[in-house]
TORFI-388255 format. One record per residue (C-alpha): residue number from 1; chain; x, y, z. Coordinates in Angstrom, 3 decimals, m for minus. Layout:
BEGIN
n,chain,X,Y,Z
NUM,A,X,Y,Z
...
END
This chain:
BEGIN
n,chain,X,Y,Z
1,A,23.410,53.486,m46.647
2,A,24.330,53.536,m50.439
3,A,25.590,49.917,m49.298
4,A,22.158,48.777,m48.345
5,A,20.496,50.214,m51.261
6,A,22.760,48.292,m53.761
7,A,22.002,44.840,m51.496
8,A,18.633,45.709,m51.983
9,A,18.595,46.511,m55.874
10,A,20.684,43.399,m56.010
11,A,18.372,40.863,m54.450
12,A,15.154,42.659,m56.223
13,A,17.142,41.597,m59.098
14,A,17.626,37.844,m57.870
15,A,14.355,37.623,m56.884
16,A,12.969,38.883,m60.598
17,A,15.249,36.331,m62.608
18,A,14.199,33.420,m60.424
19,A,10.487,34.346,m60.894
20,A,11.509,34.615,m64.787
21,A,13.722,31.526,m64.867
22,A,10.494,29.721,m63.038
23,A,8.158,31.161,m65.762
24,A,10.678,29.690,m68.057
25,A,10.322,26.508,m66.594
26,A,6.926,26.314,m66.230
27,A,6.060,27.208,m69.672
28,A,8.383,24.991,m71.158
29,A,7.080,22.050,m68.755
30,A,3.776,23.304,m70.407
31,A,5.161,22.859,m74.222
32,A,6.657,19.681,m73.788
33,A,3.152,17.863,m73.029
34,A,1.837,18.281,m76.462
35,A,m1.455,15.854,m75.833
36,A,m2.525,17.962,m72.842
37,A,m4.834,20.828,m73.774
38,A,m3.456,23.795,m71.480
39,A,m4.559,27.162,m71.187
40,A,m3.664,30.235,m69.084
41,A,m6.036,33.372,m67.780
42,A,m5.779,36.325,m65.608
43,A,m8.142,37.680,m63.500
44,A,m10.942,38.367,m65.561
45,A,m10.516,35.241,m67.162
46,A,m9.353,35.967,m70.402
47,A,m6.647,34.039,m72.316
48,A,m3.028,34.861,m71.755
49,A,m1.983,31.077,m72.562
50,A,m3.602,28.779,m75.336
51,A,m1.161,25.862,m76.147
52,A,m1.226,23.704,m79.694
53,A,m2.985,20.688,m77.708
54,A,m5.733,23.284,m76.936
55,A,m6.490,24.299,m80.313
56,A,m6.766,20.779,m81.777
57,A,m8.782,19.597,m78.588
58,A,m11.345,23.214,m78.874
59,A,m10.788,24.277,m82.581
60,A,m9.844,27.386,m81.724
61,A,m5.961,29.080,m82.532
62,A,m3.792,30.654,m79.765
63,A,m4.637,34.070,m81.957
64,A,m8.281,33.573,m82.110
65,A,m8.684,33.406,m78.090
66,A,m5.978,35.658,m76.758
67,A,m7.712,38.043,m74.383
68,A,m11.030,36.242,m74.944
69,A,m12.884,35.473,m72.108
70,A,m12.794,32.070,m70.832
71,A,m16.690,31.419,m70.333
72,A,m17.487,32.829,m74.194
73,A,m15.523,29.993,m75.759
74,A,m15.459,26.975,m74.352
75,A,m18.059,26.817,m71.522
76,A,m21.533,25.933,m72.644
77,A,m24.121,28.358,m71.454
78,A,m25.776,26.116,m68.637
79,A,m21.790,26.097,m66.642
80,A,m21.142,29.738,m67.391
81,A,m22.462,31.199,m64.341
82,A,m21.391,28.656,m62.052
83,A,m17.666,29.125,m63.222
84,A,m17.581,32.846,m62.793
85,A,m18.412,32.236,m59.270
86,A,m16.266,29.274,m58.765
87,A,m13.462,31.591,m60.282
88,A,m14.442,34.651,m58.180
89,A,m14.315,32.200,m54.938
90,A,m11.054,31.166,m55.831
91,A,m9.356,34.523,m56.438
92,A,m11.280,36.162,m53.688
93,A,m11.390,33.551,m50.467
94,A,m9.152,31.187,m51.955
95,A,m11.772,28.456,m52.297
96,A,m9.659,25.846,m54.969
97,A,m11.684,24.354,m58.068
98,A,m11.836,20.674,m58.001
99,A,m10.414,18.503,m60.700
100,A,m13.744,16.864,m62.399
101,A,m14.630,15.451,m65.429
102,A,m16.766,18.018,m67.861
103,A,m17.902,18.666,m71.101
104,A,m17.239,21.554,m72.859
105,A,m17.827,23.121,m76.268
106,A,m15.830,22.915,m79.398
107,A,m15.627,25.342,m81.712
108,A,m18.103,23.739,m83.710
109,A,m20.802,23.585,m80.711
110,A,m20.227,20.126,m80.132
111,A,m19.341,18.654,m76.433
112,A,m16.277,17.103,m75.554
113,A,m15.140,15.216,m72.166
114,A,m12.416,16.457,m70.537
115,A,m10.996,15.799,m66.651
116,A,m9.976,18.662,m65.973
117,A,m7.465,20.015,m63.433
118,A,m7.263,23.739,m62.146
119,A,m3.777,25.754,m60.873
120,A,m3.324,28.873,m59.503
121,A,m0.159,31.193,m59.596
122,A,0.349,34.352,m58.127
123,A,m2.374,33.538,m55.771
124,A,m2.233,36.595,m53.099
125,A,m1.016,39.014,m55.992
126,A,m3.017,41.763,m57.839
127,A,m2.509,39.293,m60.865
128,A,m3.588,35.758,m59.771
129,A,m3.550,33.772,m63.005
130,A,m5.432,30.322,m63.401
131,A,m3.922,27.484,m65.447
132,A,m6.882,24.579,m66.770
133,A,m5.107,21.340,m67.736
134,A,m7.685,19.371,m69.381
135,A,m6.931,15.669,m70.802
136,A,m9.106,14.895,m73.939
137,A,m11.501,12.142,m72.642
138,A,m12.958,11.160,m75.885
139,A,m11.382,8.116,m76.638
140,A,m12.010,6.631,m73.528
141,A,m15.769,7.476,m74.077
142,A,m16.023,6.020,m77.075
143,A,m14.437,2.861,m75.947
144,A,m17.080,2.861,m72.858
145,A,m19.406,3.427,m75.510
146,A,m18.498,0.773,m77.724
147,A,m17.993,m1.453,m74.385
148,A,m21.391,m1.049,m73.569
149,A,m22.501,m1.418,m76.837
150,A,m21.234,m4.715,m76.921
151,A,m22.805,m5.809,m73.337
152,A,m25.958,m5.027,m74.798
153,A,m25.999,m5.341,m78.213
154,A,m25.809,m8.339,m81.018
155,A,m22.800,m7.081,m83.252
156,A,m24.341,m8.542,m86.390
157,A,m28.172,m7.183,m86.314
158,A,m27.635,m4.772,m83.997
159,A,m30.497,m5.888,m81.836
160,A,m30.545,m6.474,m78.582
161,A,m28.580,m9.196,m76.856
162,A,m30.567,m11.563,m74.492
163,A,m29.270,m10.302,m71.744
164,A,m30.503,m6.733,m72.352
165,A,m33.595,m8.333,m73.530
166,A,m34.403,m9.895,m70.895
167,A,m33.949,m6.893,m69.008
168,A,m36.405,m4.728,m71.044
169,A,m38.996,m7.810,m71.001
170,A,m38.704,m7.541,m67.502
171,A,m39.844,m3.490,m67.840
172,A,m42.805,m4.890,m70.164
173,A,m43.872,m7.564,m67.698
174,A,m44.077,m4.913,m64.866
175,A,m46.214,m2.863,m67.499
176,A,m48.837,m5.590,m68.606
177,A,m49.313,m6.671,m64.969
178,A,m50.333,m2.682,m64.462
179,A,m52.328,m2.542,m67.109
180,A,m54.326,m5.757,m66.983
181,A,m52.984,m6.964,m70.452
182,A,m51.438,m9.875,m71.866
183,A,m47.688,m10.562,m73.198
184,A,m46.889,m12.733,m76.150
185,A,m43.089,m14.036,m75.887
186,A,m42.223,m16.484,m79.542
187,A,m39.061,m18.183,m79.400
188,A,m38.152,m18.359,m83.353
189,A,m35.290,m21.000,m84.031
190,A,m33.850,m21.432,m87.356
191,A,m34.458,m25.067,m88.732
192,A,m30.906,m26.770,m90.027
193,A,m29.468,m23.240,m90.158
194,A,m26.112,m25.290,m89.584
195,A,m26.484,m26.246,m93.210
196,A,m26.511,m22.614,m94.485
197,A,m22.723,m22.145,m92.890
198,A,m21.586,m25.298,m93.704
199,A,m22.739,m25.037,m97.785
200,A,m22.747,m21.862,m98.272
201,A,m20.468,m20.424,m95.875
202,A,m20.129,m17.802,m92.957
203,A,m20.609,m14.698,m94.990
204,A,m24.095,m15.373,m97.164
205,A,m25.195,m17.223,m93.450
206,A,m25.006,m13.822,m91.753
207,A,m26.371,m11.975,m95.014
208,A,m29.804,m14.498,m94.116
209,A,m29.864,m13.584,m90.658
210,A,m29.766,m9.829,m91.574
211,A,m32.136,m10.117,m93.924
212,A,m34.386,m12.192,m91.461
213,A,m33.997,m9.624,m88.778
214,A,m35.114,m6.740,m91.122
215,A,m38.283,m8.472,m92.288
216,A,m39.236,m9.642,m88.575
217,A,m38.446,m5.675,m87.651
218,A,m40.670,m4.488,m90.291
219,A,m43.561,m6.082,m88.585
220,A,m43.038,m4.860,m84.945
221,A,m44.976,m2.292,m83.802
222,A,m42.911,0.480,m81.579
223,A,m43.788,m0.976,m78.048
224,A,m42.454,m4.978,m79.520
225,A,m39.294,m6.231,m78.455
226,A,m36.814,m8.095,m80.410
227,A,m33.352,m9.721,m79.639
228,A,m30.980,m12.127,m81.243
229,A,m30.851,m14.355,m78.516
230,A,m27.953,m16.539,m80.227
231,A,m26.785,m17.802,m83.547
232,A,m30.084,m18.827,m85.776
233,A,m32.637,m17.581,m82.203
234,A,m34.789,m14.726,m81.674
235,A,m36.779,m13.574,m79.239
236,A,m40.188,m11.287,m80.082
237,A,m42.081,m10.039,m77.314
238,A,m45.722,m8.705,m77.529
239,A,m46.856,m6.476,m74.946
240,A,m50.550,m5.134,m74.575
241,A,m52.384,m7.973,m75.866
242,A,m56.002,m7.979,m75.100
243,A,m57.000,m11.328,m75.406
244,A,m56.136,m15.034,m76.065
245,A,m58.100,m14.847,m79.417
246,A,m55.432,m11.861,m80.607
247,A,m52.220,m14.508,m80.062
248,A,m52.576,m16.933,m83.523
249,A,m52.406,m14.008,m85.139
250,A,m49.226,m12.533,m83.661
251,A,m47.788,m16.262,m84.313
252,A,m48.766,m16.153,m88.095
253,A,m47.463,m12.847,m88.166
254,A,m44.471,m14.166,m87.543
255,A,m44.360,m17.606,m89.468
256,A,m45.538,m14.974,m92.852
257,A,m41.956,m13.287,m92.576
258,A,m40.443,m17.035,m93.685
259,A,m43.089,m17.463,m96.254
260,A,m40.597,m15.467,m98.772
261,A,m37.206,m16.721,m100.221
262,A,m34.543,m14.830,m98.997
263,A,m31.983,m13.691,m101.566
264,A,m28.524,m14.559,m101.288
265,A,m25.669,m13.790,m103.278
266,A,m26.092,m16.991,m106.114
267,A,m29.361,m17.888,m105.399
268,A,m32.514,m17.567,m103.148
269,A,m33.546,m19.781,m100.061
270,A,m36.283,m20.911,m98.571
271,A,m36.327,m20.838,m95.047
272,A,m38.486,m22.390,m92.205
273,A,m38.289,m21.750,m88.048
274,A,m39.767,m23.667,m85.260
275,A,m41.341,m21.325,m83.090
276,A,m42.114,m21.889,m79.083
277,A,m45.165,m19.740,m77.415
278,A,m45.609,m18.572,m73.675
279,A,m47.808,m16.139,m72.665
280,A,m47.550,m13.504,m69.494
281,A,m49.093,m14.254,m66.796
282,A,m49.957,m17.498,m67.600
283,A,m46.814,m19.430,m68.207
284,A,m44.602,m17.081,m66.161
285,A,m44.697,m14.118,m64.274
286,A,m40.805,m12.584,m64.727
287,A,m39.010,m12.140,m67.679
288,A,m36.893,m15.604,m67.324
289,A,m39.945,m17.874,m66.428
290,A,m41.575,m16.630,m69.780
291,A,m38.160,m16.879,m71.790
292,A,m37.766,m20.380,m70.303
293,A,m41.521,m21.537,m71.146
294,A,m40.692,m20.404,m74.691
295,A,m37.445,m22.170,m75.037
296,A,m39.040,m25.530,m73.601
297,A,m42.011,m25.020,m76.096
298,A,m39.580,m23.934,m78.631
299,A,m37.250,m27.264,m77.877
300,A,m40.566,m29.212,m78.102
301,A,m41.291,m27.824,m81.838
302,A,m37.812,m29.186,m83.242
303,A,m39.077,m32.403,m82.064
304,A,m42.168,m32.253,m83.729
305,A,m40.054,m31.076,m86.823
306,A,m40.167,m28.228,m90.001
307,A,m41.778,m25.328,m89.284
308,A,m43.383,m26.386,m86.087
309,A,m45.086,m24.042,m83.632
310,A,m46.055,m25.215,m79.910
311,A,m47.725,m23.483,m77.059
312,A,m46.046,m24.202,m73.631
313,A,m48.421,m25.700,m70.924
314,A,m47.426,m27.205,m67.605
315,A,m47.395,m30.538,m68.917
316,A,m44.354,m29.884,m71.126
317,A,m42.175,m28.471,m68.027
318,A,m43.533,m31.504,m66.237
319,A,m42.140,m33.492,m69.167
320,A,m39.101,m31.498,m69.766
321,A,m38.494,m32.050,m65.647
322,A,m39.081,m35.929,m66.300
323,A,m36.817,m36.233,m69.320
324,A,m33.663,m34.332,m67.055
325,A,m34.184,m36.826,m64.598
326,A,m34.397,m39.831,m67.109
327,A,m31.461,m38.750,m68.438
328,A,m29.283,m38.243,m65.313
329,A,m30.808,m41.652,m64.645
330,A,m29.851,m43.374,m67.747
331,A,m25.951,m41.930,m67.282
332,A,m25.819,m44.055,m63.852
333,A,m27.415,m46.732,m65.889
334,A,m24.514,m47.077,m68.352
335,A,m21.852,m47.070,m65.592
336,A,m24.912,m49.434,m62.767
337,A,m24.967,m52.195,m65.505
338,A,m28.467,m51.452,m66.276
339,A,m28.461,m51.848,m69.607
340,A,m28.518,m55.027,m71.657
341,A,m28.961,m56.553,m75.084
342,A,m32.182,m59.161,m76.060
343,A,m32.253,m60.522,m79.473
344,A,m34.944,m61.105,m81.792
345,A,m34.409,m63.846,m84.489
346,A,m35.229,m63.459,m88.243
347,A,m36.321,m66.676,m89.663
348,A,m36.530,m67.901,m93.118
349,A,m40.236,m66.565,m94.430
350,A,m40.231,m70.232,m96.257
351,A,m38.458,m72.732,m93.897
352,A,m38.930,m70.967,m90.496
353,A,m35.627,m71.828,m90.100
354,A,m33.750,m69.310,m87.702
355,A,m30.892,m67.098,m89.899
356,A,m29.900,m64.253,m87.672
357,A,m30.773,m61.848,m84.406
358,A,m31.058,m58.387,m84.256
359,A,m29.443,m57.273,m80.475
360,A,m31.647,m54.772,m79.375
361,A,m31.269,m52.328,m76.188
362,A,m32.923,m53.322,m72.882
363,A,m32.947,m50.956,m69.490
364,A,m33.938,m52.663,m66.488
365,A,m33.264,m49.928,m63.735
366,A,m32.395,m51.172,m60.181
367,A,m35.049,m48.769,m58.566
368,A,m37.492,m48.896,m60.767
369,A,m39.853,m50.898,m63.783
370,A,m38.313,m51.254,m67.174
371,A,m37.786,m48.337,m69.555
372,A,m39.067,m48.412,m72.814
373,A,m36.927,m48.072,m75.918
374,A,m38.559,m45.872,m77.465
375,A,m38.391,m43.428,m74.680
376,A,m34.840,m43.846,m73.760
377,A,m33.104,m44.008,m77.303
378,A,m34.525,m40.779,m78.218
379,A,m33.131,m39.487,m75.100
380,A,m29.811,m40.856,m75.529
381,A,m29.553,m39.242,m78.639
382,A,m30.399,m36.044,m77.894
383,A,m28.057,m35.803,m74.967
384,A,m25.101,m37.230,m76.527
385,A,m25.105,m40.542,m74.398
386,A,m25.857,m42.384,m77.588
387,A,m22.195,m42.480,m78.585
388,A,m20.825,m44.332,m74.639
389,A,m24.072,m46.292,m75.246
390,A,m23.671,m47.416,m78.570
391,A,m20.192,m48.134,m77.871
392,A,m21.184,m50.551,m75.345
393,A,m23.634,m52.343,m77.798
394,A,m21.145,m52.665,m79.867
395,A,m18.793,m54.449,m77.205
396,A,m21.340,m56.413,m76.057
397,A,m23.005,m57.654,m79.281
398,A,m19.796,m59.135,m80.398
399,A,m18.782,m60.446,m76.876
400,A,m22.091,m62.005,m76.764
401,A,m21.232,m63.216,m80.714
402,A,m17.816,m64.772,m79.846
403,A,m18.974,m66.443,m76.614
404,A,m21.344,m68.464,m78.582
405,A,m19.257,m69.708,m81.422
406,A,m17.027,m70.510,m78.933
407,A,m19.723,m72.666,m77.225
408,A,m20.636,m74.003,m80.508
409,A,m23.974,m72.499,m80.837
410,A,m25.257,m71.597,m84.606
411,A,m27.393,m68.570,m84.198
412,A,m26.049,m67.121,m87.900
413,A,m25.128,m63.093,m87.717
414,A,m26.350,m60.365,m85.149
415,A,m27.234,m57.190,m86.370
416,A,m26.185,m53.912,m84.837
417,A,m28.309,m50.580,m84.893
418,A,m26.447,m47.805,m85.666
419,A,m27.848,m43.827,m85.549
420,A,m26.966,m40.744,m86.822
421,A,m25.456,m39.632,m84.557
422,A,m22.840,m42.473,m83.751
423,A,m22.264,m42.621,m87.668
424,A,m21.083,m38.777,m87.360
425,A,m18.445,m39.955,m84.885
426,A,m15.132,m39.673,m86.846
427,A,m13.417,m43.116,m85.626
428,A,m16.154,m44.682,m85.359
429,A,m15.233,m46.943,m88.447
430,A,m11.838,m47.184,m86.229
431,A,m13.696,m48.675,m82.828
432,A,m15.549,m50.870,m85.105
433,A,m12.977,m52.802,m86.694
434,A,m10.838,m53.099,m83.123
435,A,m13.968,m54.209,m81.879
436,A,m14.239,m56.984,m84.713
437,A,m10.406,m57.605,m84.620
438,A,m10.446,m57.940,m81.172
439,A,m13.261,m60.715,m81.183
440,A,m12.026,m62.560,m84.329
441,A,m15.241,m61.645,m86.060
442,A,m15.975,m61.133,m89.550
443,A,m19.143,m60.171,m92.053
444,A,m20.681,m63.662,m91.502
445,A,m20.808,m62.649,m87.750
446,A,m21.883,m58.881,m87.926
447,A,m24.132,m56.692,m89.355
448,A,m25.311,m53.170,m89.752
449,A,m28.949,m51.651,m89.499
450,A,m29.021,m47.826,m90.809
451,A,m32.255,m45.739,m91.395
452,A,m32.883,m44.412,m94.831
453,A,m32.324,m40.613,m93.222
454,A,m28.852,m41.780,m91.514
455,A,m28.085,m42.826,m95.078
456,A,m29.527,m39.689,m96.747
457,A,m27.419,m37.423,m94.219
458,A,m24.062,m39.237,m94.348
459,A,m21.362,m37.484,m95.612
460,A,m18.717,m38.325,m97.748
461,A,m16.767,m40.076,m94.874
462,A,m19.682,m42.081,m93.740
463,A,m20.357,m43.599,m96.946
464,A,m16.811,m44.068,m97.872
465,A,m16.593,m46.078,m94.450
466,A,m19.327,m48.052,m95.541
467,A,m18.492,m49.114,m98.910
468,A,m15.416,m50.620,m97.327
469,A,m17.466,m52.381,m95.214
470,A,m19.996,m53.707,m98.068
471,A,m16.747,m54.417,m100.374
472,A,m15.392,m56.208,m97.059
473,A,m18.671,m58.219,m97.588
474,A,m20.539,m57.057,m94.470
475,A,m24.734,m56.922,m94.455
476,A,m25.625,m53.373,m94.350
477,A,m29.431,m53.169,m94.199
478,A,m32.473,m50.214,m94.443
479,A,m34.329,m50.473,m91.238
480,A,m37.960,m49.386,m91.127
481,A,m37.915,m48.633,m95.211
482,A,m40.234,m46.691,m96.222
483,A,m40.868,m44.454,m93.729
484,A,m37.937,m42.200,m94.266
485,A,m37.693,m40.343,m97.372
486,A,m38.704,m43.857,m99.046
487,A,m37.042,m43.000,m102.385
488,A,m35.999,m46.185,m104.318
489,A,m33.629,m44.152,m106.532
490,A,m31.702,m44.054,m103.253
491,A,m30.280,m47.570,m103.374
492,A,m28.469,m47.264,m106.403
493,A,m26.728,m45.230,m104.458
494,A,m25.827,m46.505,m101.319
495,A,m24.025,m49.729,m99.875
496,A,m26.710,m51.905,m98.986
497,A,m27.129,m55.200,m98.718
498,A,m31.102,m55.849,m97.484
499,A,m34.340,m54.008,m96.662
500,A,m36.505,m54.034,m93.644
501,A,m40.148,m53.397,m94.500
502,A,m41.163,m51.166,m91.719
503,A,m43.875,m52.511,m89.688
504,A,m46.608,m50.320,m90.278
505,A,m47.033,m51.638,m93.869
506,A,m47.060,m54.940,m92.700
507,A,m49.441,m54.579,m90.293
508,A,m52.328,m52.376,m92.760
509,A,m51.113,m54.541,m95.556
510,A,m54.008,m57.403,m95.289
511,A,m56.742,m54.972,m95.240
512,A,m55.502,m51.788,m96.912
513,A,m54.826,m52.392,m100.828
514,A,m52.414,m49.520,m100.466
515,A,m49.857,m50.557,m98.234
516,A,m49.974,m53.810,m99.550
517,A,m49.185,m52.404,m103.568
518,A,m45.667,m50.242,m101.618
519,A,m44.646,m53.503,m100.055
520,A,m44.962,m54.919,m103.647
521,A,m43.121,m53.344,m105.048
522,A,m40.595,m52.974,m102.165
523,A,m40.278,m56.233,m102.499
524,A,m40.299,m56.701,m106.410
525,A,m37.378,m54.181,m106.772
526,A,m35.454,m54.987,m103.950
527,A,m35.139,m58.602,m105.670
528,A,m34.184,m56.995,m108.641
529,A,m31.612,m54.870,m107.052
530,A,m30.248,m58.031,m105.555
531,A,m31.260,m57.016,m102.318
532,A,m32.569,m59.507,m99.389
533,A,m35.464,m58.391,m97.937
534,A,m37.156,m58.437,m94.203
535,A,m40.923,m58.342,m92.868
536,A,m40.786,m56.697,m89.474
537,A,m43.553,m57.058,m86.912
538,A,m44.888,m60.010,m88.201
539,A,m47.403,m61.130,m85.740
540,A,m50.287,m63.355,m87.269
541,A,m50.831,m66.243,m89.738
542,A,m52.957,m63.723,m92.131
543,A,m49.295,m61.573,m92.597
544,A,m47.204,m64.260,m92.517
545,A,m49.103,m65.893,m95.286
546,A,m49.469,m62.463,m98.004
547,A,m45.587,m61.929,m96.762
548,A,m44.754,m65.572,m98.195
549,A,m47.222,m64.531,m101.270
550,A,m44.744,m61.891,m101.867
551,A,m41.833,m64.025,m101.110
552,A,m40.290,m61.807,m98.759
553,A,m37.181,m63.039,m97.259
554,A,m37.413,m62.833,m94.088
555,A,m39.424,m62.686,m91.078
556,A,m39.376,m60.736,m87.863
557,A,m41.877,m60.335,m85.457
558,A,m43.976,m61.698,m82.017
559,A,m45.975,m64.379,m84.515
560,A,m42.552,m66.528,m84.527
561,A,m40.225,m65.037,m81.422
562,A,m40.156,m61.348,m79.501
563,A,m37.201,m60.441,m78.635
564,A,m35.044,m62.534,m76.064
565,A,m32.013,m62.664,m73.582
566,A,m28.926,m64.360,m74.281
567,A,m29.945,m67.485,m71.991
568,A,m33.297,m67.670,m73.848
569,A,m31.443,m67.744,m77.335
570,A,m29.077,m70.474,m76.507
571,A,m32.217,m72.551,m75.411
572,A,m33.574,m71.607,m78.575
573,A,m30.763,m72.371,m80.678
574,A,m30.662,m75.758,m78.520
575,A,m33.527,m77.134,m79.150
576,A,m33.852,m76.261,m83.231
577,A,m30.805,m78.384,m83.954
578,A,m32.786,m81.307,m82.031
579,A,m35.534,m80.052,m84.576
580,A,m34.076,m79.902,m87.932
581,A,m37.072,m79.462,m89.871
582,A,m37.415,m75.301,m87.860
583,A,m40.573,m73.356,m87.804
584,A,m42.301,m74.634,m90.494
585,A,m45.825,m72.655,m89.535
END
């Protein structure tokens, strides 16, 4: 018996320093996790554990909370009675908490997200105690936060992204079409914001567009919407307009924030926006049919130029529809062999003796009547084509100029248009002198026709390309002078070698004293300048003879020859060596 009592005391014993050992274990496993908040409670659920993770996660010490109840720290009032019954169930019919993410209460009253994960030990004992393992969640809150900010939000203004606002225009559509009211979308775009960045740098551009944003905010009223819909765009939105009559004065509204310089860090700036209109329900009847309208009216504006505003209407999708089609058209046209070059001849204003063509760019699509010029050009420019198509008239114009000196014809130099665009190419300079080298041409062959704006815009590269060129001898002319910025201190400036009266002043000049006194003068101090200079769109004896008056140059125009294909040239060319004497008219 005494045998069995001693086995008995001895395994008690076991028994107790395994449990102790384990409670070792377990509270060291509990220590070594020093980013996990744990704490420990008996029955009643007050504190028997609070570990340093817990106090910097709650703000409470281990000494503040020991025998504290659980619920009267760190449970905010609208939980409490749900835990004491979730605790009770537990302890009671042994229904387990679920792991969840919570909030609970710091110290200071403020919430904090948790997941948090529940464990009970001694479970069928008089002393059940619950362990909470909670990981702090608020870092990867704030980074959902800041994610979401993002999705939503511009970074730079802090307004809303298009995205977002397209989906609370969407909310504002749904209410106007309740209410019986009207929207007002505007579509602000910066004009030449490009230039900001580029002059005066990254920094005082985004100090503009802050400032910008602040003025246009100051005028909302609570129910407006705003967004920076990209770099130098915004979108305003208008909800609860009564009627038509009420919209000029939203749009003014909005054209007065620009009306102010803007102050920048060395100096102030003017500023001025083209600004596209639609109107709910009329031009759209979601959210992306009105932002659409506004962007084609808005597109429509820049064309117009400065500080342009433009309502949509039907015909401008119709026309926006037509120009996406031209210009998918004119593409296949490059690559079809569509396109070809006419020249028109300048003669001697004198003599009437032909001196040199201008090629100019002819489409004759294979499914349809010619395309004007002036309606594909513009095109070509604005989507980038104008560089593959200028290349080509470039090819062609002195393929065309080689073949005939080869066959012996004399039809003096052809002129090239060149745009803006294709002068902002970096080699083009490059392709131009392959192109020459590769035809054996020269300045007597080749020429250049710039507008005064392509000259006014060029950068330093541009006009160090073409004072090579001039120094190389090459004729660099002004086409359609005077209707650019029409400056004259400008040609001091710049490598040119002739001027090309625009047609408009030739036309008015016989009857209108006015335009006759500019080409004058145009005339006067080109001459003095050294500069040749050209009548365009001559086409009767009455201009031809005041042009002669003047003693203008040369002559282009209908009244001596429109322009012509390379077969009708090479008659022409033909038959005025059998007539020495020219075009004596």
């Amino acid at each position: 018996m005494a045998d069995q009592v001693a086995a008995s005391v001895d395994e008690a014993s076991r028994v107790r320093r395994q449990y102790l050992e384990s409670e070792q274990r377990f509270r060291a496993l509990l220590e070594s996790l020093p980013k996990v908040a744990v704490q420990g409670y008996d029955r009643h659920r007050r504190v028997i554990y609070w570990n340093e993770a817990s106090t910097h996660l709650y703000g409470y010490t281990a000494e503040e909370v020991c025998g504290r109840a659980l619920e009267e720290l760190i449970i905010p009032d609208d939980m409490r009675d749900g835990l004491i019954a979730a605790h009770r169930a537990w302890i009671e019919e042994g229904q387990e908490i679920p792991a969840e993410e919570l909030e609970l209460r710091h110290r200071s009253g403020e919430l904090v997200p948790v997941f948090s994960h529940h464990v009970m030990l001694n479970e069928h004992t008089d002393e059940p105690l619950m362990f909470c393992v909670d990981v702090d969640l608020s870092e990867q809150k704030q980074a959902h936060r800041e994610l979401d900010f993002a999705r939503r939000f511009d970074r730079l203004t802090q307004l809303p992204n298009r995205e977002y606002f397209e989906e609370q225009l969407a909310a504002a559509v749904k209410d106007a079409q309740a209410q019986g009211m009207l929207l007002v979308l505007v579509y602000l775009d910066i004009d030449r914001f490009v230039e900001v960045n580029d002059t005066l740098g990254y920094q005082e551009g985004d100090r503009l567009l802050l400032q910008l944003a602040t003025r246009l905010d100051q005028g909302l009223r609570c129910t407006d919407l705003m967004s920076r819909a990209s770099g130098d765009e915004f979108l305003l939105a208008f909800p609860g307009i009564a009627g038509e009559e009420d919209i000029p004065r939203l749009v003014l509204k909005v054209q007065q924030v620009l009306r102010s310089p803007f102050a920048l860090e060395e100096a102030s700036r003017k500023l001025t926006a083209c600004l596209g209109v639609s109107v709910f329900p009329t031009n759209g009847e979601s959210a992306a049919e009105l932002i659409r309208s506004a962007d084609v009216a808005k597109n429509r504006a820049k064309l117009k130029g400065r500080g342009e505003v433009v309502y949509f209407d039907q015909r401008l999708h119709d026309e926006l529809l037509y120009q996406h089609r031209l210009s998918d058209r004119l593409e296949r046209a490059v690559e079809a062999g569509e396109l070809m070059l006419h020249y028109q001849p300048q003669v001697s204003a004198a003599s009437g003796r032909l001196e040199n063509l201008e090629a100019l760019l002819r489409w004759y699509p294979a499914d349809g009547p010619p395309v004007s010029p002036t309606e594909f050009i513009p095109l070509a420019e604005r989507s980038g084509l104008i560089h593959r198509i200028g290349d080509w008239v470039m090819e062609e114009a002195c393929r065309q100029r080689a073949a005939w000196r080869k066959a012996g014809l004399e039809v003096g130099r052809i002129d090239i248009n060149f745009s803006g665009s294709q002068m902002n190419s970096p080699d083009l300079f490059a392709r131009l002198d392959e192109c020459l080298e590769r035809f054996a041409l020269g300045p007597r062959d080749i020429g250049l026709e710039l507008t005064e704006n392509v000259l006014i815009d060029a950068d330093q590269r541009v006009l160090e390309g073409l004072q090579r060129l001039y120094h190389r001898g090459f004729r660099i002319a002004i086409d359609d002078f005077g209707t650019g910025y029409s400056s004259l201190s400008y040609l001091k400036r710049f490598p040119v070698t002739a001027l090309k009266i625009d047609r408009a002043f030739v036309r008015d000049a016989p009857t209108q004293p006015e335009d006759r006194a500019i080409m004058e003068a145009t005339v006067f101090i080109g001459h003095r300048l050294g500069l040749e200079v050209v009548a365009e769109g001559v086409e009767d004896l009455e201009q031809l003879t005041l042009i002669r008056e003047m003693r203008c140059d040369l002559v282009q125009g209908f009244y001596f020859f429109a322009p012509m294909a390379p077969g009708e040239i090479e008659r022409l060319v033909i038959g005025m060596s059998a007539t020495p004497s020219g075009l004596s008219s």
